[in-house]
C-alpha positions in Angstrom: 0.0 0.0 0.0 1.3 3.6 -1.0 1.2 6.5 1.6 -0.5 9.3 1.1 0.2 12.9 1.4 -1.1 15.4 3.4 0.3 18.9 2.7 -1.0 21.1 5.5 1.5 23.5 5.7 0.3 26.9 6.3 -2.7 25.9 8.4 -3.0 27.0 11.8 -4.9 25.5 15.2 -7.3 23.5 14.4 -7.4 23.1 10.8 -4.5 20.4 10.7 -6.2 17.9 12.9 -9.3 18.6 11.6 -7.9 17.7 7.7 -6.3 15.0 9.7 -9.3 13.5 11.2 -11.6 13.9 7.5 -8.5 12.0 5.9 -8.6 9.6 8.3 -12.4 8.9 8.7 -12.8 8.5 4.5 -9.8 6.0 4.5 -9.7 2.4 4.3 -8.0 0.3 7.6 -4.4 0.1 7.5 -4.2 3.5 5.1 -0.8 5.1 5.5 -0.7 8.6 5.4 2.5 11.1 5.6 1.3 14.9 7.2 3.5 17.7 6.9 2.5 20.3 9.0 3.9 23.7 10.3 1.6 25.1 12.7 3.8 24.0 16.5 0.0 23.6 18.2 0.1 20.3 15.6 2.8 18.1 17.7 -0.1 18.3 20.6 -3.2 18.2 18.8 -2.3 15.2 16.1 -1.0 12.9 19.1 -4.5 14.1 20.8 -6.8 13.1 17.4 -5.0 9.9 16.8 -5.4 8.9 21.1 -8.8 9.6 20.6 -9.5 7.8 16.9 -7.2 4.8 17.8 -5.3 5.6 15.0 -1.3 5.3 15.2 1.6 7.3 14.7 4.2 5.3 13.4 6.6 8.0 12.7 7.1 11.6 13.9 9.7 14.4 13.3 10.5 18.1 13.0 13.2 20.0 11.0 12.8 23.1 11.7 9.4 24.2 11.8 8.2 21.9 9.5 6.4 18.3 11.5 6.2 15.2 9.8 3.5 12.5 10.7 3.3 9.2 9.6 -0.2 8.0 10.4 -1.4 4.6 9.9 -5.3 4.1 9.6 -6.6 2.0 12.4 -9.1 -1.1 11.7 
């Protein structure tokens, strides 16, 4: 399965998780998807959505302001 991309750079508090959690609600289990994000409010609130969706983070970093999530779509 091929990740897919989720540019929401730009966006501030909440508009990233709430892109995150429309992604994530029209996506079929197991769906990998790679968020970029450089609102700093995103490193709380995308732990927070994927906690409450029972969705995983498999993969998180930052360079610079720029936050990476690699988000794999629950069953």
């Amino acid at each position: 399965m091929t990740s897919i991309p989720l540019n929401l750079r730009g966006l501030k508090c909440p508009l990233p998780a709430l892109r995150v959690r429309k992604a994530l609600r029209g996506a079929q289990a197991g769906a990998l998807f790679v968020v970029e994000c450089t609102d700093p409010m995103a490193a709380i609130d995308i732990p927070n959505l994927t906690r409450e969706t029972g969705d995983a983070i498999e993969h998180s970093s930052s360079e610079g302001e720029l936050l990476v999530f690699h988000i794999r779509k629950a069953a």
